[in-house]
N, C-alpha and C positions, 0 to 999 in steps of 0.2 A: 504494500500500500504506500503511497506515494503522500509525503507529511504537507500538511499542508502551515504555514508560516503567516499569520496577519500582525504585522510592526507598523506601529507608532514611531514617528521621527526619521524615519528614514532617509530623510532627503539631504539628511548633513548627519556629522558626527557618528558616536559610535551606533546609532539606528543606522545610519548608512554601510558600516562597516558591520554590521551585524545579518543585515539584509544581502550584506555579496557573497558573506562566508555563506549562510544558510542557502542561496543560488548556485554558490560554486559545488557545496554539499548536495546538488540535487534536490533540495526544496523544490516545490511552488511557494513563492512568495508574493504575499499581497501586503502592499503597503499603503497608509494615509498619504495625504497631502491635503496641503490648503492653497499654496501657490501652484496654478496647473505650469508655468513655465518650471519651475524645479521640480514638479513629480516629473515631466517628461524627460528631462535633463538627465532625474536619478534614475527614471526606469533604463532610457537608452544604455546610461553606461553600464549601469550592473547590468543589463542583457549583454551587450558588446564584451567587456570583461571576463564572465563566467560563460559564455555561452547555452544560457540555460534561457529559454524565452518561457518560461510557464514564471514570468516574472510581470505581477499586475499593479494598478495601482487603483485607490477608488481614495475620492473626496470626503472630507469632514472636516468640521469644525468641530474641537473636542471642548468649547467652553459653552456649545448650544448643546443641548439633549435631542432638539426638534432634529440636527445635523449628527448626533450619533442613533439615533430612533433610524435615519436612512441609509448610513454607513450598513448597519446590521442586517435591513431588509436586503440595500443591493449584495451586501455578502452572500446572503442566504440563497438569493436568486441564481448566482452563479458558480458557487461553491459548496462540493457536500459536507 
């Protein structure tokens, strides 16, 4: 079974570095973002890097509840 990885921060620091190890290990990783220009920034390089494309990313605002209530649904929708 194939682990599945949802990170917070990913887009800098050690969330980032945490999300290329977990890629490069063959994860699927899905990661937040609030800035869509740095989640695609993060998502390209950790794809480009590890060569693992089962690397996602989905929108939130983690100080709204209304924006983590839809984080959970689109998880849900496209993740088992």
């Amino acid at each position: 079974m194939n682990k599945i990885a949802l990170i917070t921060g990913a887009t800098s620091g050690i969330g980032r570095a945490v999300a290329t190890e977990l890629a490069r290990q063959d994860a699927t990783v899905v990661f937040t973002y609030r800035d869509v220009a740095k989640g695609d920034e993060t998502l390209n390089e950790i794809r480009r890097v590890t060569g693992n494309e089962r690397v996602y990313m989905l929108e939130v605002d983690l100080a709204s509840l209304a924006s983590v209530r839809r984080l959970a649904e689109n998880y849900k929708k496209r993740f088992d």
